[in-house]
MMTF fields as JSON, N, C-alpha, C and O atoms, coordinates in Angstrom:
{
  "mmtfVersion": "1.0.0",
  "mmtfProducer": "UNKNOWN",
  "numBonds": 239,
  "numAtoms": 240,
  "numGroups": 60,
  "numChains": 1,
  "numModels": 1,
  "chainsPerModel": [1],
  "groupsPerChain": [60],
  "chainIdList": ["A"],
  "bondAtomList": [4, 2, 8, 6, 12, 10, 16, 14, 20, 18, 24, 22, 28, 26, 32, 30, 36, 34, 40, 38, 44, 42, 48, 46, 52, 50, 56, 54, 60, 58, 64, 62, 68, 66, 72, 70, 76, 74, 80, 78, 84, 82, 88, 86, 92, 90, 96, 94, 100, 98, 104, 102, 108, 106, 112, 110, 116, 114, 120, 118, 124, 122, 128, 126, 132, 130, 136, 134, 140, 138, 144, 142, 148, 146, 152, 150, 156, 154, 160, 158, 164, 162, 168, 166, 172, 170, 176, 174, 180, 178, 184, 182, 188, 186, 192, 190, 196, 194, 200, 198, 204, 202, 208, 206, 212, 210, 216, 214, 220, 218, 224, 222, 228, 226, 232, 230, 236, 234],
  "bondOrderList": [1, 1, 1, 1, 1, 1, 1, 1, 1, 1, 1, 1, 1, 1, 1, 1, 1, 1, 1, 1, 1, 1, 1, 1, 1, 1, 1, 1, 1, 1, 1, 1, 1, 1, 1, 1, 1, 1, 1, 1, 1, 1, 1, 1, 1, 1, 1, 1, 1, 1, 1, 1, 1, 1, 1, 1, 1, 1, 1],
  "groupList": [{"groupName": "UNK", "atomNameList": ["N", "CA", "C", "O"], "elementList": ["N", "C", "C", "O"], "formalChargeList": [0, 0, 0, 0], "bondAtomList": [1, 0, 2, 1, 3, 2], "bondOrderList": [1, 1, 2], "singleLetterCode": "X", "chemCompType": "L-PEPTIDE LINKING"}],
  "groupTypeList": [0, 0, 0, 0, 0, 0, 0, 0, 0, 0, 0, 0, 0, 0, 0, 0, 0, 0, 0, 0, 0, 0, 0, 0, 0, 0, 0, 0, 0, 0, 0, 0, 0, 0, 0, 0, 0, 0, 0, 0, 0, 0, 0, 0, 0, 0, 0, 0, 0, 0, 0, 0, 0, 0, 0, 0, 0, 0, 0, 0],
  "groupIdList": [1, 2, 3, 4, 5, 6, 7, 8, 9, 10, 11, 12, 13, 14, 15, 16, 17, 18, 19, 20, 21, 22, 23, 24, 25, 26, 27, 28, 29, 30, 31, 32, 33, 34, 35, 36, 37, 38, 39, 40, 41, 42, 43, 44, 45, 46, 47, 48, 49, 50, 51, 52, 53, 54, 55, 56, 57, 58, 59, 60],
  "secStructList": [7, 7, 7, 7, 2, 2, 2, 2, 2, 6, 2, 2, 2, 2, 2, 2, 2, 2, 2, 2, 2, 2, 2, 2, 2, 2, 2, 2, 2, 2, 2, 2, 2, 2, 2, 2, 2, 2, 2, 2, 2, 2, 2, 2, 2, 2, 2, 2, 2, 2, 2, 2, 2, 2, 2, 2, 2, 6, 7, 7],
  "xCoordList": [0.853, 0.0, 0.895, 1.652, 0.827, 1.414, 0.468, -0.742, 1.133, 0.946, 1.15, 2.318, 0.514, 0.423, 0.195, -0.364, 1.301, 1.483, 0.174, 0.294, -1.154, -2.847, -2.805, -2.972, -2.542, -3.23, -2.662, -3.179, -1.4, -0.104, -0.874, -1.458, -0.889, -1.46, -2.88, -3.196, -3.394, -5.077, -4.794, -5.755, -3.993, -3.732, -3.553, -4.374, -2.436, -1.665, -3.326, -3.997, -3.564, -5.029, -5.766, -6.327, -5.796, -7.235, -6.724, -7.319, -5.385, -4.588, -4.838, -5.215, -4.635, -4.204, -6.052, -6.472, -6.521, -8.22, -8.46, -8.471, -8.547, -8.06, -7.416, -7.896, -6.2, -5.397, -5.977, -5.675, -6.938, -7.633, -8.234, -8.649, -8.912, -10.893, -9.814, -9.913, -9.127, -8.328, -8.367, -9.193, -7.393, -6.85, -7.876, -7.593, -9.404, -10.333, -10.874, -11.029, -11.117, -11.751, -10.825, -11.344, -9.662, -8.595, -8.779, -8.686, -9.139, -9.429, -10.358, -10.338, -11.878, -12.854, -12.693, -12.853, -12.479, -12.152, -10.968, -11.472, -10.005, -9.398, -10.177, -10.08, -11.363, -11.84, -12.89, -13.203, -13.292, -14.17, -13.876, -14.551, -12.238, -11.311, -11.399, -12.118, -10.845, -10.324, -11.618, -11.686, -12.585, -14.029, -14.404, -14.829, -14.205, -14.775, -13.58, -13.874, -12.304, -11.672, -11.616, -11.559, -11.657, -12.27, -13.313, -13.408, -14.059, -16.018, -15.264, -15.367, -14.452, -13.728, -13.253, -13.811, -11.796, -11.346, -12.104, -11.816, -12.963, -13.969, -14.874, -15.242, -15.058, -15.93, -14.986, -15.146, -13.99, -12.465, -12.412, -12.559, -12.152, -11.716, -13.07, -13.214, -13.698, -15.181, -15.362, -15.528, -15.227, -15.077, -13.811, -13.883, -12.965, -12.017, -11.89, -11.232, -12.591, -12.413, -13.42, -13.044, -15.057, -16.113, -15.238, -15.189, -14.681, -13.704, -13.097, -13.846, -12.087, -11.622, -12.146, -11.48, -13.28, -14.538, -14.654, -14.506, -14.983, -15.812, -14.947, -15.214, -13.769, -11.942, -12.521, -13.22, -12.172, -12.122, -13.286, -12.989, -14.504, -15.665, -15.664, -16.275, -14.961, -15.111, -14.092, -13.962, -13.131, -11.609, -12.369, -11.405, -13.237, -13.741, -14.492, -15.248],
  "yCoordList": [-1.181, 0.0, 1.239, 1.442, 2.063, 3.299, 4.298, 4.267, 5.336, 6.131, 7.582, 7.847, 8.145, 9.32, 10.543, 10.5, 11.991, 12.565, 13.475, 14.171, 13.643, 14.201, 13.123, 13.64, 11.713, 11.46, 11.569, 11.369, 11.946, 12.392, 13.689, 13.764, 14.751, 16.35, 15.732, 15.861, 15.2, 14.946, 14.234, 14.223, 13.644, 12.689, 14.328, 14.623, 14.994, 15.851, 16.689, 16.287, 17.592, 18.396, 17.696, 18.339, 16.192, 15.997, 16.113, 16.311, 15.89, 15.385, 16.798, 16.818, 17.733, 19.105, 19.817, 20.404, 19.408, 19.749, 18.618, 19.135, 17.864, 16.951, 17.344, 17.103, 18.017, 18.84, 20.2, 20.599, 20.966, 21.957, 22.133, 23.243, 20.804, 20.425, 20.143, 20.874, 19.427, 19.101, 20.403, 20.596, 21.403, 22.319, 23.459, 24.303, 23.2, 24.064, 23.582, 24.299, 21.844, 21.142, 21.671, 22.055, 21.528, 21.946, 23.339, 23.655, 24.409, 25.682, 25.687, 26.238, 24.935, 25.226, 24.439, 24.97, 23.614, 22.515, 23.973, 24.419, 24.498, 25.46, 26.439, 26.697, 27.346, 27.851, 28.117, 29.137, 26.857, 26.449, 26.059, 26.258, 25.237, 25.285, 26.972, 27.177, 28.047, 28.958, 29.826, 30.506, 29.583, 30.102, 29.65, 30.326, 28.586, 27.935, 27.97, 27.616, 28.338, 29.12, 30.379, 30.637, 31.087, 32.351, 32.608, 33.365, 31.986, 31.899, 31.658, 32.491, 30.087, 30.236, 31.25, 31.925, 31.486, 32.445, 34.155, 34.801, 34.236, 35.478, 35.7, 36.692, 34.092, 33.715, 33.878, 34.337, 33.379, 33.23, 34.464, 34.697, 35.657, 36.884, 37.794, 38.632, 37.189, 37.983, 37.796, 38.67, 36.086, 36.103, 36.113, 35.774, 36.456, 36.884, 38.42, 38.847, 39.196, 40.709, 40.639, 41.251, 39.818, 39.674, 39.502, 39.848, 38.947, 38.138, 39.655, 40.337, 40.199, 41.753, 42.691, 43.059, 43.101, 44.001, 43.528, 44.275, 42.009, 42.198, 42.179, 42.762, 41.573, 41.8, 43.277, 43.706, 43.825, 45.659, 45.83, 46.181, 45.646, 46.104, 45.578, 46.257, 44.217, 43.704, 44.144, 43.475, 45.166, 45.315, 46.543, 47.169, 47.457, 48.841, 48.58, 49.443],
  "zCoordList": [0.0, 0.0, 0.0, 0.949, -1.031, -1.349, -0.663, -0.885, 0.316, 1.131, 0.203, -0.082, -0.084, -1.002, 0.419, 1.516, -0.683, -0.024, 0.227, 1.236, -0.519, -0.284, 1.748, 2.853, 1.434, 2.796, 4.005, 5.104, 3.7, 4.999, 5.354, 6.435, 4.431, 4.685, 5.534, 6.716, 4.689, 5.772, 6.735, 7.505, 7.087, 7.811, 9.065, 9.934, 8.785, 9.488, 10.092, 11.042, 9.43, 9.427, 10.494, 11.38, 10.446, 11.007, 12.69, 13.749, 12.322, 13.756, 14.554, 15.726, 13.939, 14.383, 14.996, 15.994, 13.959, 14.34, 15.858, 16.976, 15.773, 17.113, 18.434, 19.541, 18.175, 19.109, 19.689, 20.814, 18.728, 19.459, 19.677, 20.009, 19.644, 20.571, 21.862, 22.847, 21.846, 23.002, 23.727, 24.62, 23.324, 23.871, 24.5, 25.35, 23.708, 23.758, 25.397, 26.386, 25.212, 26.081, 27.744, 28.792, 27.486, 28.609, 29.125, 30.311, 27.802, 28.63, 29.201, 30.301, 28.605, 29.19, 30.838, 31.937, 30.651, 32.331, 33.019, 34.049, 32.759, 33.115, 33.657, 34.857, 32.544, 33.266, 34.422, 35.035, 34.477, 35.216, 36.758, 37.768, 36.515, 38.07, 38.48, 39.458, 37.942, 38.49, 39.053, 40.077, 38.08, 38.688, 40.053, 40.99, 39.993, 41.207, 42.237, 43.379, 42.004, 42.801, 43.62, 44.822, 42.451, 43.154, 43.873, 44.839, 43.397, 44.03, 45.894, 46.795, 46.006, 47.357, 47.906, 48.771, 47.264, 47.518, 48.422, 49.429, 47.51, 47.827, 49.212, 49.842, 49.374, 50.351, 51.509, 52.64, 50.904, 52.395, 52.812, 54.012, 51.736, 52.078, 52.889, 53.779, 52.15, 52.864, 54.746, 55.596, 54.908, 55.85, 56.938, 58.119, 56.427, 56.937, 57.271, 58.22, 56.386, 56.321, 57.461, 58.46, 57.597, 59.304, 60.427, 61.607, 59.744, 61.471, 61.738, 62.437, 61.383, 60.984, 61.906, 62.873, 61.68, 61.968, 63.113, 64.08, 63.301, 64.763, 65.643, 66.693, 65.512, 66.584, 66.697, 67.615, 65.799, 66.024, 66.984, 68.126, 66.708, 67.341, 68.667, 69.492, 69.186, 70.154, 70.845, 71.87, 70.715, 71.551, 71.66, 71.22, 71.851, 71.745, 72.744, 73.19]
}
């Protein structure tokens, strides 16, 4: 079986279309960790900034 150079190129193409559903799939899972990071994060700082306030209010 002779391998012609049309099915190497498609061969290459399909590989590469392949690679950036990949890469797409990875950002979206990416952005979805860091969302749901921050969403923490925010909550941490929020209640950390209460804790803050009421030290202050309670040393008064």
């Amino acid at each position: 079986m002779r391998i012609t150079l049309h099915f190497l190129i498609a061969a290459l193409r399909a590989s590469y279309w392949v690679a950036l559903v990949v890469v797409v799939v990875m950002v979206a899972v990416y952005k979805k960790k860091t969302e749901a990071a921050k969403k923490d994060y925010l909550k941490a700082l929020a209640a950390y900034r209460a804790s803050l306030v009421s030290k202050v209010l309670g040393a008064n």
